[in-house]
Phi, psi and omega in degrees: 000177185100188211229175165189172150338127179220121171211106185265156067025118175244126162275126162257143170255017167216162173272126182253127183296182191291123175109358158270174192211143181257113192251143165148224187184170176255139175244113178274127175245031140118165166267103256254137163100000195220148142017106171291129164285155183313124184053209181291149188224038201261130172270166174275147169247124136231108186217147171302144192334298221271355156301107168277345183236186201201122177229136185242179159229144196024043165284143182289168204289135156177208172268161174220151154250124200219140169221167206190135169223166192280113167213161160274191138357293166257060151093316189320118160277112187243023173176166155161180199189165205222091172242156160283106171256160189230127152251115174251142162287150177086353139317125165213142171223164189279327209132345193239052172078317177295124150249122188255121201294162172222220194220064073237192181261126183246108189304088169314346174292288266289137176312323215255353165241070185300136161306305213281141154334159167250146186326148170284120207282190175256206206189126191330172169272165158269170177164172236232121168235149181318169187242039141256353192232122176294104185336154160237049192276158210241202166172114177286106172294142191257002181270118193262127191292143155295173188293109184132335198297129164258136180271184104259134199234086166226163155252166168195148248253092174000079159098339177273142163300138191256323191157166177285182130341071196287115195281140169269125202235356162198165180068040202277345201038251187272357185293146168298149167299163175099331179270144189242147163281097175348120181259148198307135237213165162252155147087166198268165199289137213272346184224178209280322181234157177222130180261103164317071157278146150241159205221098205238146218222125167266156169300314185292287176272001183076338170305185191176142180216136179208146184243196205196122178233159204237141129259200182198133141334134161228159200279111184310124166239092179284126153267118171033058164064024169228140161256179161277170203230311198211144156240159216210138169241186169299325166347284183329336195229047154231172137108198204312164193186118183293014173241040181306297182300020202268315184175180134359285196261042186280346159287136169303155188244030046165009182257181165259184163187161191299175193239123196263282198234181187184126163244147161226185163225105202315358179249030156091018153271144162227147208209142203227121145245156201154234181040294195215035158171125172339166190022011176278133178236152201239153192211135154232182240188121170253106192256047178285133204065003187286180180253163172210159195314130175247000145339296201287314186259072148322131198075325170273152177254306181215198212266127157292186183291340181321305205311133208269163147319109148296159180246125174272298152187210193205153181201173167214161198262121198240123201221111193043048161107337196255170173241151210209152190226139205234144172241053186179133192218160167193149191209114175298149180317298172291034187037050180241015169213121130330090147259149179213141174224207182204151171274007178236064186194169172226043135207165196260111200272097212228069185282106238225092184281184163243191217284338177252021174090342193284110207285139192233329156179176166219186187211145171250168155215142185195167188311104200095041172187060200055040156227153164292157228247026161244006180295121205195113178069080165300082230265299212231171108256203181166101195282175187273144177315325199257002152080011158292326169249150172249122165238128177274079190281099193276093179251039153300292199263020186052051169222166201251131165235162183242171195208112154293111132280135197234179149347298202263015156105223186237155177205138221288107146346255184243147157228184161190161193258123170305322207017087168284152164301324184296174179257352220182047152317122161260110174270139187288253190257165152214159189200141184270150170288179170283293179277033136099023180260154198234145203227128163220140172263140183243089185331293159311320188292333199061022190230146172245154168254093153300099108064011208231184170185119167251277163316315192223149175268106186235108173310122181265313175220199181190121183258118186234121164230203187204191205272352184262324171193187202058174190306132176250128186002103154298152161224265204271169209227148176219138160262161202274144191282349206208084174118188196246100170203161163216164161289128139250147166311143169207172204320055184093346183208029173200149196242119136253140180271121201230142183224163158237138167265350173247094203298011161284334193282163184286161151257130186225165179291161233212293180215170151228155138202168192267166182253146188290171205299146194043054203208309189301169196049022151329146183234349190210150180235172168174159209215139194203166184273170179280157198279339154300325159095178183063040172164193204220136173247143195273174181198136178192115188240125171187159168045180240255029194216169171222116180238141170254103183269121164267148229236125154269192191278356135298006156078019165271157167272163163294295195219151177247000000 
């Protein structure tokens, strides 16, 4: 107990023109063994930009919280931060970390004054968000409370308080209990770049621990009522990663590099190889749809597309001593498996998560090591709904394989030979249905092949068209959120849909249409349910536009 001295040092990493003000206050927050104190306990802080130190006097012995935000002349807010101080009486520092004991002396162990932070929690990736949309980032406590223990959870908007912690409490998919949301906001976001603390306080000791994420804006270009929401860079695959322990290569190498391939999963992993150094593969954590509290958050039910990337972790693929960079991803529905390959290689990469996305061992597989020894230039992969199965799609020899996964990693089944008519194939895609038949498009061929296996893996039909009708050099595949259908790409500027109600039954087209002026030359489709919910959007990236259809019950678009 007693009072003692506060006297800090202010860094700015920019210069503020005549007229700026370092604006907030100190808050005193108690004495860990004693009475929280009563009512406000706050001082105002306002002194000019260009003041460097900050002097308090007699202040009593506790925690302190003190935030400070940045502003110009007129108001513009460019920064601000959020630290924790601790005053023991009988204490003194200079600023430079040395502390000189006085008298009397107080034994910083003692159980009833814990010192020490609380873990730092994690904290969104960085990345870019529209400048029409309010950031969302999230953030996960690594502390777990004792028993009695209350927490407090708030964030805050560079250097201002923001709001409490909106907790996420069902539907987390990979996300852990313990994470909280930014809280949600309408109309687009007022400033340019926003540095995110979050900051969790115990009631009881008083410790307190935070982390912290800088975004930034970007310039919206919105079209018929659709816009980007986030961007994502090599940024993304630096600082803390709830896969810390994962290896060697759990750091971002802080440069780019191109992005080879990119899988997700519905229960929100997504997996990047790339992003920022040639063989690396990268894993995050999507909470799009969890629920949230709705005490803290009236009115929101669960999280948008708004919601920024936990980074889970970075690895790299290692296949007989090397390491290897794969342009082919496939992620099992429940995001419990990684496979990755290259299309001109013969083998297969294979990763095994836990229950959070969190990496757990992997396995290869290639020829003289559980594949056939004709297996080769690995055009596609894909899992079985229930991630029991792997299929490969190989095109030296224009076949198809199957992999069994179990525990010990993969092992090779079945195959079958496509035999196309051209001489010089390319297989496009492949992809499983809702009733669990396998589609692969053959670009020369004009042709898609279906698929099923029951004893044996055997081809049941082939749908061939030409430039006048049927699939025209098909490529990529999307399967339908709704009914037993998938979409395809076909020469670059047109979707046909081919569906059944019986899975006994043949699949025939359903629709076509062509895709409108700057669209045309798509190189990819994906089909997802809609964010209005009562129907499925269409997705088609090609030539300088990403257009989105939303799709009726006839497999027509509504709208573009």
């Amino acid at each position: 107990e007693g009072s003692g001295d506060l006297s800090l040092a202010i860094e700015k990493n920019l210069e503020v023109p005549a007229g700026g003000r370092i604006a907030g206050s100190l808050s005193y927050k108690g004495l860990p063994g004693k009475p929280a104190p009563q009512g406000s306990t706050a001082l105002p802080i306002d002194i000019p930009a260009e003041q460097a130190t900050l002097a308090f006097e007699s202040l009593a012995a506790g925690h302190y919280s003190i935030n400070l935000k940045l502003s110009s002349s007129d108001g513009i807010v460019s920064g601000g931060c959020v630290e924790t101080i601790l005053v023991v009486a009988g204490f003194m520092t200079s600023g430079s970390c040395t502390i000189e004991m006085g008298m009397p002396v107080v034994d910083l162990s003692a159980v009833l004054y814990p010192a020490s932070a609380l873990p730092a929690p994690i904290v969104s990736v960085e990345h870019s968000f529209s400048e029409n949309v309010q950031p969302l980032p999230l953030a996960i406590s690594r502390y777990q409370p004792e028993a009695g223990e209350t927490m407090l959870r708030r964030w805050y908007s560079n250097g201002e308080e923001s709001g409490p912690g909106v907790e996420i409490v069902g539907n987390s998919g990979l996300l852990p209990a313990g994470t909280f949301a930014y809280p949600r906001a309408t109309g687009p976001s007022p400033v340019s770049v926003l540095r995110a603390d979050f900051v969790e306080e115990s009631q009881q000791s008083f410790r307190s621990g935070s982390a912290s994420v800088t975004l930034d804006a970007g310039r919206a270009c919105e079209d018929s009522g659709f816009s980007w929401r986030a961007s994502y860079n090599y940024a993304a695959a630096m600082g803390p990663s709830l896969g810390e322990t994962t290896g060697a290569f759990t750091n971002g190498t802080g440069s780019a590099s191109a992005v080879k391939a990119v899988a997700t999963s519905p229960s929100g992993l997504i997996a990047i190889s790339g992003f920022d150094e040639e063989g690396a593969l990268h894993a995050f954590a999507a909470g799009y749809g969890a629920e949230l509290d709705p005490i803290a958050s009236p009115g929101a039910a669960c999280l948008s597309i708004d919601a920024s990337w936990i980074r889970l972790w970075r690895n790299k693929m290692r296949v007989n001593n090397d390491y290897k960079n794969a342009d082919r991803l496939a992620v099992s529905n429940d995001g419990r498996i990684v496979a990755a390959s290259n299309s001109v290689s013969n083998w297969i990469w294979l990763a095994r998560l836990d229950e959070g996305g969190l990496f757990l061992e992997t396995f290869v597989a290639m020829p003289g090591n559980g594949a056939p020894a004709d297996m080769d230039s690995i055009r596609g992969l894909c899992f079985s709904a229930d991630g029991g199965k792997l299929y490969a799609a190989a095109n030296a020899n224009k076949s198809i394989y199957t992999f069994v996964v179990d525990g010990s990693g993969l092992h090779f089944t079945a195959s079958c030979g496509l035999n196309p008519p051209t001489t010089s194939p390319m297989l496009q895609d492949i992809e499983v249905t809702r009733s669990g038949s396998i589609v692969v498009s053959v670009k020369e061929a004009s042709s898609i092949y279906v698929l099923d296996e029951g004893s044996e893996l055997l081809l049941t039909s082939t749908i061939a068209g030409d430039s006048v009708c049927g699939p025209y050099h098909p490529t990529s595949i999307a399967v339908s959120e709704e009914g037993d259908a998938f979409y395809v790409l076909c020469d670059e500027d047109e979707i046909l849909c081919f569906s059944r109600t019986d899975p006994s039954s043949p699949y025939t087209q359903s629709s076509s249409f062509s895709l409108p002026y700057g669209v045309d030359g798509a190189k990819c489709i994906a089909a997802g349910p809609s964010p209005e919910g009562g129907g499925e959007i269409l997705a088609v990236a090609g030539g300088d536009s990403l257009a989105f259809f939303d799709m009726a019950a006839d497999r027509m678009p509504l709208n573009t």
